[in-house]
C-alpha atoms as one frame of an Amber mdcrd trajectory, in Angstrom:
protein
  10.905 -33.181 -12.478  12.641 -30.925  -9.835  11.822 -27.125  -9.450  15.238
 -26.401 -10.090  15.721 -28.193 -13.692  13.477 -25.811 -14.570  15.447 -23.329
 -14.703  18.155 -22.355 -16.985  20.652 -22.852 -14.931  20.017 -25.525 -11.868
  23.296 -25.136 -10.765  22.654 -21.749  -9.477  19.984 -21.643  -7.885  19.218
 -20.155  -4.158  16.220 -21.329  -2.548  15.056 -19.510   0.442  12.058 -21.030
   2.893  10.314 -18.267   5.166   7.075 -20.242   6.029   6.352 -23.618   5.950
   2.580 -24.968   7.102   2.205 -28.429   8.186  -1.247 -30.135   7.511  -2.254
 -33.334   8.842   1.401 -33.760  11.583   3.389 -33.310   8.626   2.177 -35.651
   6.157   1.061 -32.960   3.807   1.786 -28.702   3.747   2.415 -25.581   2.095
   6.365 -23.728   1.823   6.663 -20.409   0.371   9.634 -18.391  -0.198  11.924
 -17.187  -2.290  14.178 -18.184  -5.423  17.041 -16.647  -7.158  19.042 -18.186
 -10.182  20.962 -16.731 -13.232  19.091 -16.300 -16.017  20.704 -16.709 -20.055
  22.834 -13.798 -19.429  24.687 -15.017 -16.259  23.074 -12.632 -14.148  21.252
 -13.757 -11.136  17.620 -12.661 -11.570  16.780 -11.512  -8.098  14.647 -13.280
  -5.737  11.028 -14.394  -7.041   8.524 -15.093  -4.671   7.265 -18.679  -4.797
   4.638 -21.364  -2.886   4.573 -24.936  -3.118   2.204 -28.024  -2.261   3.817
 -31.008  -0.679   2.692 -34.642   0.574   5.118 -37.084   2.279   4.850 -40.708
   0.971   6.387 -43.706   2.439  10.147 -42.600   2.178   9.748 -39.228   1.052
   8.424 -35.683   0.527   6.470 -35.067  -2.545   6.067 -31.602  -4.010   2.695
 -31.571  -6.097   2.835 -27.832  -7.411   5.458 -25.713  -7.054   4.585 -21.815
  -8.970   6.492 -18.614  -8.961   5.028 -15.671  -9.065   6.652 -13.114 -11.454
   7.157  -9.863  -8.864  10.039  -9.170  -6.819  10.040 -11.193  -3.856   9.025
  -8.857  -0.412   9.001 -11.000   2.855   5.510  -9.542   3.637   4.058 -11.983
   0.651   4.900 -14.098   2.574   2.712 -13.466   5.850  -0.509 -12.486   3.121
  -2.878 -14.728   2.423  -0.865 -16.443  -0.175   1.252 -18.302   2.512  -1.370
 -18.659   5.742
């Protein structure tokens, strides 16, 4: 499934990616950042912090989690210990 049909409306949404950590020359890594989308109402929700866990098979990257944290998003989550 992709982060994004998770939402109510995938059309919509805006990712932003502030940091991205590479493990292992890229075949694995964190990216955290930020996510806004409209919610039931047709108002966009505001950006939501959010980190994800990715591997890179064969062809292609693999995101293994992907979470959202429910706070508004403020670039210095992203430099905390969440993101290093």
């Amino acid at each position: 499934m992709k982060a994004a049909e998770t939402l109510v409306d995938p059309y919509s949404v805006v990712f932003t990616f502030d940091v991205v950590n590479e493990f292992e020359r890229g075949m694995a890594g964190k990216i955290c950042g930020s996510v806004n989308a409209k919610n039931r109402y047709g108002a966009y929700t505001g950006q939501r912090f959010f980190y994800a866990s990715y591997v890179k098979t064969s062809d292609r990257y693999l995101v293994i989690a992907f979470t959202t944290i429910a706070t508004r998003f403020d670039p210095s989550m992203a430099n905390g210990s969440i993101c290093l």
